[in-house]
C-alpha positions as CSV (number, residue, x, y, z in Angstrom):
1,X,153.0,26.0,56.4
2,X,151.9,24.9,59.3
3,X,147.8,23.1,59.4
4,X,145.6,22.6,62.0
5,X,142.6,20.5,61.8
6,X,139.3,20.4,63.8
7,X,139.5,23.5,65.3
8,X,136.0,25.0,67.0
9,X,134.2,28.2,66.8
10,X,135.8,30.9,68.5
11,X,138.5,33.0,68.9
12,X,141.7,31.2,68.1
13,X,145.6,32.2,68.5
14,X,148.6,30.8,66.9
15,X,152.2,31.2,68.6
16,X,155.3,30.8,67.1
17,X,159.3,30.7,68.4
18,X,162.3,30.6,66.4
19,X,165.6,28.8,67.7
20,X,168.4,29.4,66.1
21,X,171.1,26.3,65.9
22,X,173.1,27.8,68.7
23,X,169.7,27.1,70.7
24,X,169.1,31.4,70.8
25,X,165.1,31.6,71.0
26,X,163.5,35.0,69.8
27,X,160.1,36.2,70.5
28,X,156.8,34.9,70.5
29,X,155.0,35.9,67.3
30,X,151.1,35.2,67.9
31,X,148.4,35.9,65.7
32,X,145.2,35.3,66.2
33,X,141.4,35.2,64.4
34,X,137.8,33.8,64.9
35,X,136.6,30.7,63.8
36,X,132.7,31.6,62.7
37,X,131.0,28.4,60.6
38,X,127.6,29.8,61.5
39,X,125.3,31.2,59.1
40,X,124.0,34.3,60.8
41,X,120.1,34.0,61.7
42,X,117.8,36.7,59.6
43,X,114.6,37.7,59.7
44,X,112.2,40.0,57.9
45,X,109.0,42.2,58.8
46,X,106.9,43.6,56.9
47,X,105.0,47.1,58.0
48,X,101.9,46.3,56.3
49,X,101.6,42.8,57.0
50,X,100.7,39.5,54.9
51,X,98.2,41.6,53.0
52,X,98.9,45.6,51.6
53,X,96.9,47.7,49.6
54,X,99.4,50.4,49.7
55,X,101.4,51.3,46.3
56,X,104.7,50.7,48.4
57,X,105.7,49.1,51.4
58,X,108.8,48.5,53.6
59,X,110.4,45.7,54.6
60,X,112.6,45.8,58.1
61,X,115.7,43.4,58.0
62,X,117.6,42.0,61.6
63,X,120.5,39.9,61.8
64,X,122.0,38.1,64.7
65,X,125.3,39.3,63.9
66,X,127.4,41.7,61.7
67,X,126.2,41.1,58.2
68,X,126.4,42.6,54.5
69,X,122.9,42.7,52.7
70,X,121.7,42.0,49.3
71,X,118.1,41.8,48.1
72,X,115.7,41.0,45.1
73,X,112.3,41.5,44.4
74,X,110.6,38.2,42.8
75,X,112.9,37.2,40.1
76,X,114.9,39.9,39.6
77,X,118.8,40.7,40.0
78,X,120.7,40.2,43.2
79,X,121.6,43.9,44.5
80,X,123.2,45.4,47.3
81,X,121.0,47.0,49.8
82,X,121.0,48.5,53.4
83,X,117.6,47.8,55.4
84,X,114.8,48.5,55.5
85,X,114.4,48.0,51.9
86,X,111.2,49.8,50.3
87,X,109.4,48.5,47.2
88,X,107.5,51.2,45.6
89,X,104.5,50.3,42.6
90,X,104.3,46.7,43.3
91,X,101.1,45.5,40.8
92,X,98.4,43.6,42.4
93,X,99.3,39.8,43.4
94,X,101.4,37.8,45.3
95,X,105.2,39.3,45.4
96,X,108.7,37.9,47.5
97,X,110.8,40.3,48.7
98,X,114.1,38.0,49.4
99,X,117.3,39.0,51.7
100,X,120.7,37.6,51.7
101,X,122.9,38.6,54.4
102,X,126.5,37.3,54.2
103,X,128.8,38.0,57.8
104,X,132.4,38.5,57.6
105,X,133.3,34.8,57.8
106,X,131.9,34.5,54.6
107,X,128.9,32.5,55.8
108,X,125.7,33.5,54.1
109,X,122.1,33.3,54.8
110,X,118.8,33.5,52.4
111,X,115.8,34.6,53.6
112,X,112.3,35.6,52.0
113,X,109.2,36.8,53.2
114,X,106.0,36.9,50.6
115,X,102.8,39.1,50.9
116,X,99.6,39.9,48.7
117,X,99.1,43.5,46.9
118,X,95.6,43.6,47.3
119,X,94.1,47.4,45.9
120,X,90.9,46.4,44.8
121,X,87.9,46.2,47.6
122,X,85.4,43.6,47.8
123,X,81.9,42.7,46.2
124,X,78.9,42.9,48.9
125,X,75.6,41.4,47.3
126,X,72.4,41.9,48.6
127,X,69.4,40.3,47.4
128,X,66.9,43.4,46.8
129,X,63.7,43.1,48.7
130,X,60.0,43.7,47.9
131,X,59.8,47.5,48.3
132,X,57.2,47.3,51.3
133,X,56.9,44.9,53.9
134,X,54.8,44.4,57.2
135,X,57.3,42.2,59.1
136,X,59.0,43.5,62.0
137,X,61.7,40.8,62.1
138,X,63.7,40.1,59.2
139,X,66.7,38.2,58.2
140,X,68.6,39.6,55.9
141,X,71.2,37.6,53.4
142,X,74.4,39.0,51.5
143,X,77.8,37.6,50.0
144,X,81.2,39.1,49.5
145,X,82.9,37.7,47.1
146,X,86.3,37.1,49.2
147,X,87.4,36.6,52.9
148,X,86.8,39.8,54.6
149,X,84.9,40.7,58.4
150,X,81.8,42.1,57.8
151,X,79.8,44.4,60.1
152,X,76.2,45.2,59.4
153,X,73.6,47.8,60.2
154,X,69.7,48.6,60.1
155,X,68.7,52.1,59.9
156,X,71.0,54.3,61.5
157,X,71.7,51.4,63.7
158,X,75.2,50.6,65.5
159,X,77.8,48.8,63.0
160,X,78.2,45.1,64.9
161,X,80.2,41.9,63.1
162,X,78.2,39.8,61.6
163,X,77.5,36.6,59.4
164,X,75.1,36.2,56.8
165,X,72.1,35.3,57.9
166,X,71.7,38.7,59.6
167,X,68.9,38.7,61.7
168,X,67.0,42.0,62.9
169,X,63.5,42.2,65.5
170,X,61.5,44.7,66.8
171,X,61.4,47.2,63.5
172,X,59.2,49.8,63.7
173,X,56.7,51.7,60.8
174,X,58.4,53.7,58.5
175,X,61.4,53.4,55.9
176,X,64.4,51.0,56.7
177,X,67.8,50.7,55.4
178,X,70.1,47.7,55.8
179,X,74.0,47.9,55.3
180,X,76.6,45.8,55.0
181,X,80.6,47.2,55.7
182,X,83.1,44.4,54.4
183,X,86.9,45.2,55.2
184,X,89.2,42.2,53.2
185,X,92.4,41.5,54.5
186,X,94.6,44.0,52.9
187,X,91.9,47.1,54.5
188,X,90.0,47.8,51.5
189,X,86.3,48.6,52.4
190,X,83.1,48.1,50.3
191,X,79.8,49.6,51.8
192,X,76.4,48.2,50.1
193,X,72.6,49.0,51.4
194,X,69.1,48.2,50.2
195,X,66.1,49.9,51.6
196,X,62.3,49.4,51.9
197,X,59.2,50.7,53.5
198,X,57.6,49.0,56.9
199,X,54.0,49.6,56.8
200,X,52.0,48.2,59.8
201,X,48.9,50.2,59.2
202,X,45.5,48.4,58.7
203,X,44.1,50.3,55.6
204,X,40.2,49.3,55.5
205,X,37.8,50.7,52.9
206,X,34.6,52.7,54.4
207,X,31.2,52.7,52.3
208,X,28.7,55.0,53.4
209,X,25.0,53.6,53.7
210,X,22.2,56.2,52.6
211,X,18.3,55.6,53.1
212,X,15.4,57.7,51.6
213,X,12.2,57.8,54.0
């Protein structure tokens, strides 16, 4: 056989010529091939994002070149797939969905991409208040148990973003109804409210005086 060393990527060709003892040369013969040592670059998106609180998601797959697939979910079996690949009923908590694409050189790539099944929405607190009040400004504290953006509300009010302290001026007489909307990262929503009665009404006794003549 004849070896070659040190040859680069590319397309290459190989020539050969026979002479025969009586110094006859026949035809070229020429084959040639690609030279590819170049894992193929891969990358995955997911539709939902980092965070999902849908029951299945799917998974978009590109390559920088022509490429055969295989994929896994967490720990289980290598299998052969064609993107996108879909994973249906994934149970709440952190999964990997992981990619191997191998071109026709034989040069193979791993890739992964991990996300959070989040289904269950978050925990608003609010401290219950004394059920009448005569302040027109209040400040109003809550917790959520987990990262989420919050938007708050006082009676019918516009929803606004907000932080705990909330802070609230100029109420006027008559019931009022504060509201907290936390969204966590995956989209799940929890609404909590409290209520209580503004009274601003002076409420003094009258005696009535009676004289004999």
């Amino acid at each position: 056989p004849f070896a070659q060393t040190g040859l680069v990527d590319g397309v290459q060709r190989l020539d050969v010529r026979a002479a025969d003892t009586a110094g006859n040369v026949g035809a070229v013969a020429a084959s040639t091939w690609t030279v590819d040592t170049q894992a193929p670059d891969v990358a995955i998106t997911a539709v939902s994002g980092r965070y999902s609180n849908k029951t299945s998601d799917s998974f978009t797959v590109t390559a920088s070149e022509t490429v055969t697939y295989q994929c896994r979910l967490d720990t289980g079996s290598w299998a052969n797939c064609s993107p996108p690949m879909v994973v249906a009923n994934a149970t709440e908590g952190d999964h990997t969905v992981s990619i191997r694409a191998t071109d026709r050189a034989g040069n193979t790539t791993t890739s992964a991409y991990t996300w959070t099944t989040d289904r269950t929405a978050p925990v608003v607190t609010i401290p219950e208040p004394d059920a009448v009040s005569n302040q027109t400004t209040v400040s109003m504290t809550f917790t959520v148990d987990e990262t989420t953006n919050s938007e708050c509300r006082i009676t019918g009010g516009t929803w606004a973003a907000c932080s705990s302290p909330a802070a609230f001026s100029g109420l006027r007489e008559g019931s009022q109804t504060f509201s907290v909307r936390a969204t966590d990262r995956a989209g799940n929503v929890h609404t909590k409210s409290i209520s209580w009665t503004l009274d601003l009404t002076d409420r003094k006794s009258t005696r009535l005086n009676s004289s004999h003549v």
